[in-house]
C-alpha positions in Angstrom: -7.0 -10.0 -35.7 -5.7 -12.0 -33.2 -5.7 -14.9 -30.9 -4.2 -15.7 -26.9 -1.9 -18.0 -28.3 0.1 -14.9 -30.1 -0.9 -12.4 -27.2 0.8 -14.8 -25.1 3.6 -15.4 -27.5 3.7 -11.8 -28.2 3.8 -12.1 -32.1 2.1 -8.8 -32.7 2.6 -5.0 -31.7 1.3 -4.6 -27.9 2.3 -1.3 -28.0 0.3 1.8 -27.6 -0.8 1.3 -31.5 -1.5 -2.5 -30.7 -3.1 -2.0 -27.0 -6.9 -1.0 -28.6 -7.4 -4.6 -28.8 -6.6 -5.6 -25.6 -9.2 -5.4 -22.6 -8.2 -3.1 -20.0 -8.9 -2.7 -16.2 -8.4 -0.3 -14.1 -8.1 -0.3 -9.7 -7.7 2.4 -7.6 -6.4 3.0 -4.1 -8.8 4.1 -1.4 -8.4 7.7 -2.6 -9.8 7.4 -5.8 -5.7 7.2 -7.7 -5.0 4.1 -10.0 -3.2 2.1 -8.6 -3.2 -1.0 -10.5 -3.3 -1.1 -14.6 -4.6 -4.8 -16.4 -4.5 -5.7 -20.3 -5.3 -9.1 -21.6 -7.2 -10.2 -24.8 -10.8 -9.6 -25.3 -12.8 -12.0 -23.4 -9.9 -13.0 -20.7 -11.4 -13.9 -17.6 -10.1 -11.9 -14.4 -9.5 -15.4 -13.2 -7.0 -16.6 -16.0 -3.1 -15.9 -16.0 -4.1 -14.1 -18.8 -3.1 -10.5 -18.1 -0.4 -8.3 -17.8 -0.8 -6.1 -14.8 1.2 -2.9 -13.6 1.0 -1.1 -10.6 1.1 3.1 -10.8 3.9 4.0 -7.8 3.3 7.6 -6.5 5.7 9.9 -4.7 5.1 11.6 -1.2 3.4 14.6 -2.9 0.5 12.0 -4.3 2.0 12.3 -7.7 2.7 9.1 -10.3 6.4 8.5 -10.0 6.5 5.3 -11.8 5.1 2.8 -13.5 6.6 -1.5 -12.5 5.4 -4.8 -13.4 4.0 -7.8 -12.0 6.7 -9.7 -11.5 9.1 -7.5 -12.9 8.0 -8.6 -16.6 5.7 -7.3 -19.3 4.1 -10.8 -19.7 0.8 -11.9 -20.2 0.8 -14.4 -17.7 -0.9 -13.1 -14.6 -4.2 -13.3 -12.9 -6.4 -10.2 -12.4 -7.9 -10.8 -9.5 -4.3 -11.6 -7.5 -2.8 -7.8 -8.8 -2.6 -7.1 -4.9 -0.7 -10.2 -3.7 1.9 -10.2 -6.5 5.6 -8.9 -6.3 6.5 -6.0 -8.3 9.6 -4.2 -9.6 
């Protein structure tokens, strides 16, 4: 298994192989569409800079165009609950 300390050191495979043993969350939009994508470690508080969040963008016919990060990195180092305030790219 393993622990936040390598999650946050990424010391281990996060990809889609590695990502069943991180918790995710999902937010949507007021439509219903995801808009906003969270993984952090089991047990992560929403509260903790803990996660690493991406937002879904969507194109003018309501589809998924792309996919950014918080803060334009794939860290694990943001908070949950602040997904709407943070800068993405």
């Amino acid at each position: 298994m393993f622990n936040t300390d390598q999650l946050q050191k990424h010391l281990f495979d996060t990809s889609i192989e590695g990502s069943q043993f991180l918790t995710t969350r999902i937010a949507n939009d007021a439509y219903g569409n995801a808009q906003y994508i969270g993984k952090a470690a089991p047990g992560a508080a929403e509260s903790a800079p803990a996660w690493m969040i991406q937002k879904i963008i969507y194109d003018v016919g309501k589809n998924p165009s792309s996919i950014i990060f918080a803060n334009s990195k794939a860290n694990f180092d943001q908070v949950w609950e602040d997904r709407e305030s943070l800068s993405y790219g």
